[in-house]
N, C-alpha and C positions, 0 to 999 in steps of 0.2 A: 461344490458347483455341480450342477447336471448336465452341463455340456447338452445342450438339449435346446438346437436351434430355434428363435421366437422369430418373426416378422410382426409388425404394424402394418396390417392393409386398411388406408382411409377410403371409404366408401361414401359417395353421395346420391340421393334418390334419384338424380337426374342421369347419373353414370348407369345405374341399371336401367331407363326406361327405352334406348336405344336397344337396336341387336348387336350392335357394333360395340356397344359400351358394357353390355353385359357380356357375350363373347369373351371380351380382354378381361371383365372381373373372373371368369370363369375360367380362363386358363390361367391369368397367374395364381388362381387358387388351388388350381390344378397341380401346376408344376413345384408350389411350395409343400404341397402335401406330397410327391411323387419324392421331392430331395427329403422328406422326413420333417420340414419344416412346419412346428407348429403356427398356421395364421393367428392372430387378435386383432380383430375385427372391430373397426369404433367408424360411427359417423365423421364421416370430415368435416366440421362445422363452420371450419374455414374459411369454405366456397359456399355450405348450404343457403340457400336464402329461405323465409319463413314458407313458401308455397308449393319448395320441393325439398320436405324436410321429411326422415322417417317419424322422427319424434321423439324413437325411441329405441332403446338397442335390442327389445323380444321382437321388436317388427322387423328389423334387421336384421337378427339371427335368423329368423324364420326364412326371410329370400333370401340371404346365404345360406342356410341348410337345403334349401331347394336346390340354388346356385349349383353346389359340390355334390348334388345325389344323397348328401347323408342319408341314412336311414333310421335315425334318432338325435334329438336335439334337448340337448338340457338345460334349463335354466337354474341361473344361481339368483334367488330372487325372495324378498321378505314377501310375497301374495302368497297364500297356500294354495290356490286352485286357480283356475281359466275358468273365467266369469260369463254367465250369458250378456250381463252387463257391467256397469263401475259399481262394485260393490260399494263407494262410499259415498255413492249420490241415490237419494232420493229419489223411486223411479217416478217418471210423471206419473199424473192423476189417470187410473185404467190399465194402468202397469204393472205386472211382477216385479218384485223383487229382485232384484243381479240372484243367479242359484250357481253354484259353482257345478264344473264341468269335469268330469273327474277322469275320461277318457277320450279321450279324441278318435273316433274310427275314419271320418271321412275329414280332410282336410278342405275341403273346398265348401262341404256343407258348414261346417266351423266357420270359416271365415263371410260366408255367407251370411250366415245369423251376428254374426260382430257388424258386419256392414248395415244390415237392417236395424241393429241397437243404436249404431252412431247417428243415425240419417234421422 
């Protein structure tokens, strides 16, 4: 055994869109990382309903690494790259191809260009 404190934190979209609800996810993330505590982090699916839902656990990791300041975030994940789009669809007709992204400097432009793929 590793004696090697775990937590389950359930998180839902709706709990981060408050200041009040992200505040309270960001301290007990806070204080479980200060006692040594490793968090694992899963959507609550619960409580989610389809309209305030992440989707998914990279989207989630992503505002928890903000959440906690990280300064790196890794994914354990069968995609080999960060896609400009879905690499497994078809891009419409006048479209590039999804081209994988192989560094990320600016996060906001990254997530920018995802937001203009989906739309």
């Amino acid at each position: 055994a590793l004696r090697q404190p775990i937590a389950q934190v359930l998180l839902s979209a709706d709990a981060l869109d408050s200041r009040s609800g992200y505040r309270n996810a960001q301290a007990t993330l806070d204080e479980l990382l200060r006692r040594g505590v490793i968090p694992v982090v899963n959507e609550n699916d619960s409580v989610a309903i389809s309209e305030l839902r992440f989707g998914d656990n990279d989207t989630l990791s992503a505002l928890v690494a903000v959440l906690v300041g990280a300064s790196h975030l890794f994914l354990a994940t069968d995609v080999d790259a960060l896609y400009t789009a879905n690499p497994h669809v078809a891009p419409p007709p006048g479209q590039p191809p999804a081209e994988p992204i192989r560094e990320v400097a600016d996060v906001c432009e990254a997530l920018a260009r995802a937001e203009e793929a989906a739309a």
